[in-house]
C-alpha positions in Angstrom: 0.0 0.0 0.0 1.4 3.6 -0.5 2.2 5.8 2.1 3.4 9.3 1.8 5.3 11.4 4.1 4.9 15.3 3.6 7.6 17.6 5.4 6.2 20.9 5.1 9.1 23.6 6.1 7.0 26.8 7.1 10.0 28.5 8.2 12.2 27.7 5.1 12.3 31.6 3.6 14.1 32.2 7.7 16.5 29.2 7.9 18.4 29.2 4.2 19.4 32.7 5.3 19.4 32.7 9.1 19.0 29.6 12.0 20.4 32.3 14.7 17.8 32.1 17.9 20.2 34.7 19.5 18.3 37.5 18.6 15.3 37.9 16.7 15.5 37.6 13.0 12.6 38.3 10.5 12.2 37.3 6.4 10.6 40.3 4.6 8.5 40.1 1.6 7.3 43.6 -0.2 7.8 45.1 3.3 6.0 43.0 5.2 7.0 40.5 7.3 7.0 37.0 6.3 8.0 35.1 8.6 9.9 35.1 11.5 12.0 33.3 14.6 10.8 32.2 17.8 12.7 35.5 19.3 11.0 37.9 17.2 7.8 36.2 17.7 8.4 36.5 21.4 8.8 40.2 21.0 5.1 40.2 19.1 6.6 40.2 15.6 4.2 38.2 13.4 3.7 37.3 9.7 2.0 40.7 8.0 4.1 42.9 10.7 4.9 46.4 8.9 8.4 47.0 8.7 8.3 50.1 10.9 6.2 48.1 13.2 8.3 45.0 13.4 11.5 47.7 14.3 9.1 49.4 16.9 8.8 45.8 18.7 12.2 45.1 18.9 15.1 47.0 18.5 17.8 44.8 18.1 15.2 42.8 15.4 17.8 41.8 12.5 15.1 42.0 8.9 16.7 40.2 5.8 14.7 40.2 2.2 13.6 36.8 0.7 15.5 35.2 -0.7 13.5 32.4 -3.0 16.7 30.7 -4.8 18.5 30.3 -1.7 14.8 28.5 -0.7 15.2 26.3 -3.5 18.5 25.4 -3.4 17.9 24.6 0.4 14.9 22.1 -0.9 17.4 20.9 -3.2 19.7 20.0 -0.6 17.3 18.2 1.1 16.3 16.1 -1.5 19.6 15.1 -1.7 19.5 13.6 1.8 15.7 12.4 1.5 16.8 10.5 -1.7 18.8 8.2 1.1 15.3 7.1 2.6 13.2 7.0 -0.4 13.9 7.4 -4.2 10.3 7.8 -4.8 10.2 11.7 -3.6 9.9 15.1 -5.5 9.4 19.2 -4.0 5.9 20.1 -3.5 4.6 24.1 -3.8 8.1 26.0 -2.9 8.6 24.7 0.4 7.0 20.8 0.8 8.7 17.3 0.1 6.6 14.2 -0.7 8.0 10.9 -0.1 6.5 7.6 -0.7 7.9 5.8 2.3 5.7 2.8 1.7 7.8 0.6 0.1 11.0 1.1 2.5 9.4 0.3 5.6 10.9 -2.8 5.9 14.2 -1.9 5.7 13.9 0.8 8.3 12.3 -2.1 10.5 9.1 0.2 10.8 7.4 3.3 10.4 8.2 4.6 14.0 12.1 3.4 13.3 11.9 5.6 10.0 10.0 8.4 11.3 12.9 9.1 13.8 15.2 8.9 10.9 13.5 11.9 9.2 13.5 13.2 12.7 17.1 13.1 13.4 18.7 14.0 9.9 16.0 17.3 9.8 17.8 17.8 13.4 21.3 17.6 12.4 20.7 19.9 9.2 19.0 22.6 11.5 15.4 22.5 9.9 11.9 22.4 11.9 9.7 20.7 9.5 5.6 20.0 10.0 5.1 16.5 9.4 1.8 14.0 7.6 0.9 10.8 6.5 -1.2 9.6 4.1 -2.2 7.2 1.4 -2.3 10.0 -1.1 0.2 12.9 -1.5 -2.1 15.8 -1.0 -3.5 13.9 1.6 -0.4 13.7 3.4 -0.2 18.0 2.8 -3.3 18.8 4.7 -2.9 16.2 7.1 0.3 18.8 7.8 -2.1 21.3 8.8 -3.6 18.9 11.6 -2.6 18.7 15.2 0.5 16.6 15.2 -1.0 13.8 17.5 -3.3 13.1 14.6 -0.9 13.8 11.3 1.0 10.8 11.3 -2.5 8.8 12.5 -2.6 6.2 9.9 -5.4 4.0 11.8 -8.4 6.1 11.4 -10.4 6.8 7.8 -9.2 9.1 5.5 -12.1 11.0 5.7 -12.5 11.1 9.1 -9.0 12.5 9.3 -9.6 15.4 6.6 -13.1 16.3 8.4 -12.0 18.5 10.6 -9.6 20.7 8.5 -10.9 24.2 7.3 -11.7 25.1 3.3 -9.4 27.8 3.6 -6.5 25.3 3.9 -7.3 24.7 -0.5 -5.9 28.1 -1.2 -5.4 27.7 -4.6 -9.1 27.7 -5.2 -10.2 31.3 -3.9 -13.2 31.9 -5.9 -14.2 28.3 -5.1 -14.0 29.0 -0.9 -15.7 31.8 -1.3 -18.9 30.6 -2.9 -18.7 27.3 -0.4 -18.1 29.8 2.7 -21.1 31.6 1.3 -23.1 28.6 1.2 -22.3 28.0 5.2 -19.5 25.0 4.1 -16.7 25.6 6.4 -14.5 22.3 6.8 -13.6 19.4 4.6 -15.7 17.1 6.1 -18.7 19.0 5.1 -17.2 19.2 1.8 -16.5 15.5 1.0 -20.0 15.1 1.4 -20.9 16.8 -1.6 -21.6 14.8 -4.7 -18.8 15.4 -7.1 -20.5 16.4 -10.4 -22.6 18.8 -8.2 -19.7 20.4 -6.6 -17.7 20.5 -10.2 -20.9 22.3 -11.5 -20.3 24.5 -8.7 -17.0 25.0 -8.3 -15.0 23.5 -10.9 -13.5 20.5 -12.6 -9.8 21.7 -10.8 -11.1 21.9 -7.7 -12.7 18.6 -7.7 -10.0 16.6 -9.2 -8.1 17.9 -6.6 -10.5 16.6 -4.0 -11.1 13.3 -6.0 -6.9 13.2 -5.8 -6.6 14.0 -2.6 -8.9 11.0 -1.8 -7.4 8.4 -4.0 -9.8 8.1 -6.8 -7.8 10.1 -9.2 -4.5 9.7 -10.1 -1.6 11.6 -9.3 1.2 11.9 -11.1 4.2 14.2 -10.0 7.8 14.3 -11.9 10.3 12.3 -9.9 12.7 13.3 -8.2 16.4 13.1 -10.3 19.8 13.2 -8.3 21.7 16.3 -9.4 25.5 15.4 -10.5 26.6 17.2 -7.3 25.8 16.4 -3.5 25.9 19.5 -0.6 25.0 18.9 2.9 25.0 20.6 6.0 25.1 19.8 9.9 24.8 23.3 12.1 26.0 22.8 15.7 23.6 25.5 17.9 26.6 26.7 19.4 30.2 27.8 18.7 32.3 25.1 18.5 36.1 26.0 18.9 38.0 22.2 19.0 38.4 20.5 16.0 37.7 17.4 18.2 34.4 18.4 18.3 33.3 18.2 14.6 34.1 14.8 14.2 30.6 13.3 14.6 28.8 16.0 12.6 32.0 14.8 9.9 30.8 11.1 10.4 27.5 12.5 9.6 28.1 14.2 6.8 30.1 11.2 5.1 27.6 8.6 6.0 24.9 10.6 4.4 27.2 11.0 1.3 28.3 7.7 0.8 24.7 6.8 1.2 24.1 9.1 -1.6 26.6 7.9 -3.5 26.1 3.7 -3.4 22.0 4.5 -4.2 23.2 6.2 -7.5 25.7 4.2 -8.1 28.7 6.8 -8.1 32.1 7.5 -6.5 34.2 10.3 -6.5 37.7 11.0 -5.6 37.7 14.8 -3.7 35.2 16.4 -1.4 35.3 19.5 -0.1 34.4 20.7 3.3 32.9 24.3 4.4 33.9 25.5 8.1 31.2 27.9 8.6 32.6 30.2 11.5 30.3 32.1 13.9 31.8 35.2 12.5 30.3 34.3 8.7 33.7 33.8 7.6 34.0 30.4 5.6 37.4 28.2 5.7 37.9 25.6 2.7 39.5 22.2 3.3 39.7 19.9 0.3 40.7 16.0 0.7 41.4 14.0 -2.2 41.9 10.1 -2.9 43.9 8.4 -5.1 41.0 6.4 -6.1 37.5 7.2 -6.3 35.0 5.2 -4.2 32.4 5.5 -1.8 33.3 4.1 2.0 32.9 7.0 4.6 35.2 5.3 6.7 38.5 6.1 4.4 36.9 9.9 3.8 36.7 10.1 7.7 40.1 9.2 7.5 41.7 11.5 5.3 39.3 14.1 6.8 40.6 13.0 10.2 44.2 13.9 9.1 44.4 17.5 8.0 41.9 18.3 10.6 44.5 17.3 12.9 46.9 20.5 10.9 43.7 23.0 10.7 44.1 25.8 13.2 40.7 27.5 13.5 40.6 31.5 13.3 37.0 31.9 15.1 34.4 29.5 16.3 32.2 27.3 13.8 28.7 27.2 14.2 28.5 25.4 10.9 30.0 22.4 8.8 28.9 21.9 4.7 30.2 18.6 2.9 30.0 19.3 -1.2 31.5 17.7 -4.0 30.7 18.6 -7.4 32.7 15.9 -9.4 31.0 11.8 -9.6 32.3 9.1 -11.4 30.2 5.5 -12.5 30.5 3.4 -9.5 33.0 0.2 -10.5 33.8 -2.4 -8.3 38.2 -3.1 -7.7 39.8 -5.6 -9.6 40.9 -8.1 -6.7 42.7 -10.9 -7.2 41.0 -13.7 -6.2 43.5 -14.3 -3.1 46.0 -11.5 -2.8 43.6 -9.4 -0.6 43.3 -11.7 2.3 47.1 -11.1 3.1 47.0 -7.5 2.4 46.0 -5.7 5.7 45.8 -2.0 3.6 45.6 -1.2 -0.2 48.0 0.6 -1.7 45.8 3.3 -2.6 44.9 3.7 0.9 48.5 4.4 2.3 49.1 7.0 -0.8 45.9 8.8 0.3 47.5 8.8 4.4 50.7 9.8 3.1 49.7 12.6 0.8 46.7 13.9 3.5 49.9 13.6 6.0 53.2 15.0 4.2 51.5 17.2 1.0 50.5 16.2 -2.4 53.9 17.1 -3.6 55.5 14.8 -1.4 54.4 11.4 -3.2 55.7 10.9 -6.7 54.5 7.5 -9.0 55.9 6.0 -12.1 53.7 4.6 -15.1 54.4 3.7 -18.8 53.0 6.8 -21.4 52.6 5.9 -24.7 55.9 6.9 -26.6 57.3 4.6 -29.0 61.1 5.4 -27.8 61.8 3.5 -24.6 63.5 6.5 -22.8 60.8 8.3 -23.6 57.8 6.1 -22.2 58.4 6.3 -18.5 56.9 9.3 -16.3 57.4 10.0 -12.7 54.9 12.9 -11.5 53.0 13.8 -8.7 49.3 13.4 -10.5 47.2 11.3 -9.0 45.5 10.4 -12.2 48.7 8.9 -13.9 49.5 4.9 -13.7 45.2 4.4 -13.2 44.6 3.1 -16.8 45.8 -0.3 -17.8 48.7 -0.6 -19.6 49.2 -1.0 -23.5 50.1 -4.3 -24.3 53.5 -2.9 -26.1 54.2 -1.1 -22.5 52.9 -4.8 -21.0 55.7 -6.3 -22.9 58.7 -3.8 -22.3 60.8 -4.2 -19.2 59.3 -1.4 -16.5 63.5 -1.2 -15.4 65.1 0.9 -18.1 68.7 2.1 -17.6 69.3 5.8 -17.8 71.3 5.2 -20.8 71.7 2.5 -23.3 75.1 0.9 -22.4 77.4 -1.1 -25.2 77.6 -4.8 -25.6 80.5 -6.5 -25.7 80.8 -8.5 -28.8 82.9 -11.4 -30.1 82.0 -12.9 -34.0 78.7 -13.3 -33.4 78.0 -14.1 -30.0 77.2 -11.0 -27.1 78.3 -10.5 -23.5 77.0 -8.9 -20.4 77.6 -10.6 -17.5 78.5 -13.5 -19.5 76.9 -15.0 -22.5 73.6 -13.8 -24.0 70.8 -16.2 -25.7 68.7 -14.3 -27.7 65.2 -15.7 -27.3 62.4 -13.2 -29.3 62.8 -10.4 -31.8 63.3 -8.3 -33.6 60.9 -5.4 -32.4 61.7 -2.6 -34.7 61.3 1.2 -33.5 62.1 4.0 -35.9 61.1 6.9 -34.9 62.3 10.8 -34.0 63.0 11.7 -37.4 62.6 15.4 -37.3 65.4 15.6 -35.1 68.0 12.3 -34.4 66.7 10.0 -36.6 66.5 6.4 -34.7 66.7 3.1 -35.7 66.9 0.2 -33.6 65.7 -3.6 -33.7 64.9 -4.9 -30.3 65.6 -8.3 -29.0 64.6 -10.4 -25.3 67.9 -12.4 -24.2 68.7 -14.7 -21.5 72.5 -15.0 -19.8 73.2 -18.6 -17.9 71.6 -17.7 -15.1 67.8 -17.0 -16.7 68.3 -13.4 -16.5 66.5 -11.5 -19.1 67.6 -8.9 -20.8 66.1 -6.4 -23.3 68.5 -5.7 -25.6 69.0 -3.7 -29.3 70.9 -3.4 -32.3 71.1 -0.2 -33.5 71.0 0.0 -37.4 72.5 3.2 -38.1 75.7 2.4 -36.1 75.6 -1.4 -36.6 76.6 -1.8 -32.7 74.7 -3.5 -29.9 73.2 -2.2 -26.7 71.3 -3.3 -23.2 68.4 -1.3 -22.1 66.7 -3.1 -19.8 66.5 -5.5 -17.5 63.4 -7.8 -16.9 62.4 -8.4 -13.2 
């Protein structure tokens, strides 16, 4: 059966711009106020308040304009974080979210298991949010509007749920109130008892399709939800915070929610960024990077955990943002099949340590480029992108230990020496190449000496004289 959960964010306009209870704080729209904290409320400051009024009330009242794409790229944000409970969701008049919780009950063992969920994650991102339940979306909207004992009432009748609510709560139908006020109809229940080709007669086919919708008995059909191809949360603390020690849960947080995010759409990534909101306004960057991209909090808190140790704060934080704006397709390693039970770290897990620890700079790698000249082919840089790709199969066949110059071979008739004897086993391999500037000619040849060694090893055509390059290991 479908169940839909609406979170209706009243205060939204306020909290993408201001969550300070310090001192009162008011949203203005057209110079009037639209809504305001529980401070300013406490001073008599209400929605409709003139600005001159609102000043009059309190003196220390802080007024900011409204902001509406701050609004929605706070509902944004928390669709991100929703999408980790349900990816049947989408935003819902400016300032709403409907989910379809039911079909993940199960795996939060319950309703009252994932209601505290929602609970705790609106907590941890700062956000008061009215709450209700329903079988139908708009349903679950104007049960929002009910007393919250009853909102997230499932046992009783739809319509003995609705009954009580006022008209006025259908806003979008004004014309349509008024005639029903007119006609003494003053709540839903009233309403509902209405025959529905009367009351489209009377007050229009929208109207009652949104009834007949709201009920069950028509569908509706909302645009889903889509994951953007970035991810931004945000934990706000309610106090100053002034030890790095402190953020690490609302870091654990933050990375749990992400990597959540990131294993439901199937995508890694390989930097995140983190905003240290300080009490002051004053915003402190720290990126982390890993070698490899993937999604496991535990080696983000990690690295996080590492130059957090070498951050010196400047003020207090009040807040902490995780974003990353850069995804790649989720990919399972290539193990081998038993190599991993004796390794106690990956590789790419000690790089990530030892560059979060001593500086990017600090770790260099070598990988094959594709040069056709042997000298040419190796690269030693600090990029973490180099050595990722599989190598070509001419690199896969070319000794990775090259010597910094070609050295002479010493020859008798036919027969070569380096450390004795040489066998020559495969070739020739011809490179030509560089002809713009030294031309180069060389056929290359594997040999073996008595004792298996192998060599890589070429004659060089425009000199006739032989050469080692390489040694296989």
């Amino acid at each position: 059966m479908a169940l839909w959960l609406c979170l209706r964010f009243d205060l939204l306009p306020l909290q993408c711009l201001n969550r300070s209870e310090q001192q009162p704080v008011a949203v203005i729209d057209r110079q009037r106020v639209f809504c305001a904290n529980h401070n300013a409320l406490a001073q008599g400051i209400k929605s409709g308040t003139g600005v001159a009024t609102a000043r009059a009330l309190a003196e220390n009242l802080l007024l900011l304009e409204r902001n509406q794409v701050a609004e929605s790229n706070c509902l944004e944000r928390l669709c991100c974080w929703a999408y980790s409970i349900t990816p049947n969701l989408y935003r819902y008049r400016g300032n709403c979210l409907m989910l379809e919780i039911g079909g993940c009950l199960a795996l939060f063992r319950g309703l009252d298991s994932l209601l505290a969920e929602v609970d705790r994650g609106l907590g941890t991102r700062g956000y008061q949010s009215r709450t209700g339940l329903a079988s139908t979306p708009k349903a679950a909207w104007l049960m929002s509007f009910a007393d919250p004992d009853q909102s997230l009432d499932i046992s009783i009748d739809i319509y003995q749920r609705l009954a009580p609510l006022p008209i006025t709560l259908l806003e979008d139908f004004p014309k349509a109130i008024t005639s029903l006020q007119r006609a003494g109809l003053h709540c839903l229940g009233e309403l509902l008892k209405l025959p529905p080709p009367a009351l489209s007669k009377r007050c229009g086919v929208e109207f009652t399709r949104f009834l007949q919708q709201t009920l069950g008995n028509m569908a509706d059909r909302e645009p889903e939800y889509q994951p953007p191809r970035t991810f931004h949360d945000e934990y706000w603390f309610g106090y100053e915070v002034k030890a790095n020690q402190e953020m690490l849960p609302a870091i654990q947080l933050l990375l749990q929610s992400f990597c959540q995010f990131l294993r439901q759409t199937q995508l890694q990534s390989g930097e995140v960024r983190w905003r240290l909101i300080g009490i002051d306004g004053k915003i402190d960057n720290m990126v982390v990077r890993s070698a490899a991209s993937h999604s496991t909090w535990e080696n983000w808190y990690q690295l996080t955990y590492i130059q957090l140790e070498r951050l010196q704060l400047n003020t207090g934080v009040e807040g902490l943002a995780l974003e990353c704006h850069g995804f790649n397709s989720g990919q399972l390693p290539a193990l081998d099949l038993f190599s991993p039970r004796n390794q106690k770290e990956p590789l790419a897990s000690l790089l990530d340590r030892l560059r979060s620890r001593m500086g990017l700079q600090a770790i260099e790698k070598i990988a094959c480029r594709e040069e056709h000249l042997p000298e040419f082919a190796l690269q030693v840089s600090n990029d973490t992108d180099i050595g990722d790709q599989d190598q070509t199969p001419v690199a896969a066949t070319r000794p990775f230990w090259l010597m910094p110059d070609p050295q002479p071979l010493k020859q008798y008739g036919s027969q070569l020496y380096w450390n004795g004897r040489l066998q020559l086993l495969y070739g020739p391999e011809r490179i030509e190449d560089n002809w713009w500037q030294r031309a180069v000619s060389r056929d290359y040849y594997v040999a073996r000496d008595s004792g298996s060694q192998h060599y890589w090893i070429f004659r060089d055509r425009l000199d006739n004289h032989w050469y080692i390059q390489g040694i296989f290991t």
